[in-house]
N, C-alpha and C positions, 0 to 999 in steps of 0.2 A: 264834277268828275265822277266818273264809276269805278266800284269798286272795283279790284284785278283778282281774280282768284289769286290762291297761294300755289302755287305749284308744288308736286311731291319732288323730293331730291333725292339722289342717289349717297351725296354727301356733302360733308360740312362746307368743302371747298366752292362745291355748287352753288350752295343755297347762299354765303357768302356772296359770292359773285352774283345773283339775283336778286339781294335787299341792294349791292352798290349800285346798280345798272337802273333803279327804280328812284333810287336818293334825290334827284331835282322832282321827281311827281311826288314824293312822300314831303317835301320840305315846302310845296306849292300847298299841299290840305293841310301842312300843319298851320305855317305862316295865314292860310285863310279861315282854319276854322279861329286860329286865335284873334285875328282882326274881328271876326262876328262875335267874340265871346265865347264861344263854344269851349276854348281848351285856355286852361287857365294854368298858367308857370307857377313853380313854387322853391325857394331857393330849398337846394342842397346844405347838407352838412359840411365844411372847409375841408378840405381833405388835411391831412398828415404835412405836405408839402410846402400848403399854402403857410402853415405856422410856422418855416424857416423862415419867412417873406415875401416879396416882392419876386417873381422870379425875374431874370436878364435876357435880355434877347441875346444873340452872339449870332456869326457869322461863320459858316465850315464849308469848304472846298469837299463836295460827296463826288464821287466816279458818278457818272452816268449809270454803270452797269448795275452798281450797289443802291440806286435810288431807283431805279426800275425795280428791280428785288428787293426793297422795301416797301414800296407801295403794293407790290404782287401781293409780299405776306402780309400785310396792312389788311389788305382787303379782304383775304380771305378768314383774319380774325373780324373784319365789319370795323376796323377804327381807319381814322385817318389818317398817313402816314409820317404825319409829327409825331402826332400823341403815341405811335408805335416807338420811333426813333426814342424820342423822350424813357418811355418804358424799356426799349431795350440798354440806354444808357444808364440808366438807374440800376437793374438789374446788374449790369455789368461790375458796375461803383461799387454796391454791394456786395459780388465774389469778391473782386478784387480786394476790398477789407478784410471781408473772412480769411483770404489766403496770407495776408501781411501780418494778420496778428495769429496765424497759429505758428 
């Protein structure tokens, strides 16, 4: 595969939108150069999270409206719209403590 130039962008939202729309071509050279040897994995540090445990799957009833407007803002931070939801719930847990204990 050849390489795509990078395009200039007007803004973050743009440029966002132009690494997701490329993400099956960028995930084809990575998964090939790592089958040749070329890119080589290396584990991560645990995060903070993993040391409560094992996280749980669960199951939530989202609107339509509200998972299309998660994924929108997902993408234009470049995450996927779990690991957003996930961060936005966390975030939330968080006020929500600070506001109870003052």
């Amino acid at each position: 595969m050849k390489q795509k130039p990078i395009p200039q962008f007007a803004t973050e939202a743009e440029e966002a939108q132009w690494w997701y729309e490329q993400r099956h071509e960028l995930a084809e050279k990575a998964e090939g150069s790592l089958a040749r040897g070329e890119l080589k994995l290396r584990r991560l540090a645990p995060s903070p999270a993993a040391a409560t445990g094992p996280a749980k799957n669960i199951t939530i009833r989202v609107p339509d409206q509200d998972l299309i407007r998660a994924r929108g803002l997902a993408a234009k931070r470049g995450l996927r719209y779990q690991t957003y939801l996930k961060m936005l719930l966390h975030e939330a847990l968080d006020a929500e403590e600070k506001k109870l204990a003052s």
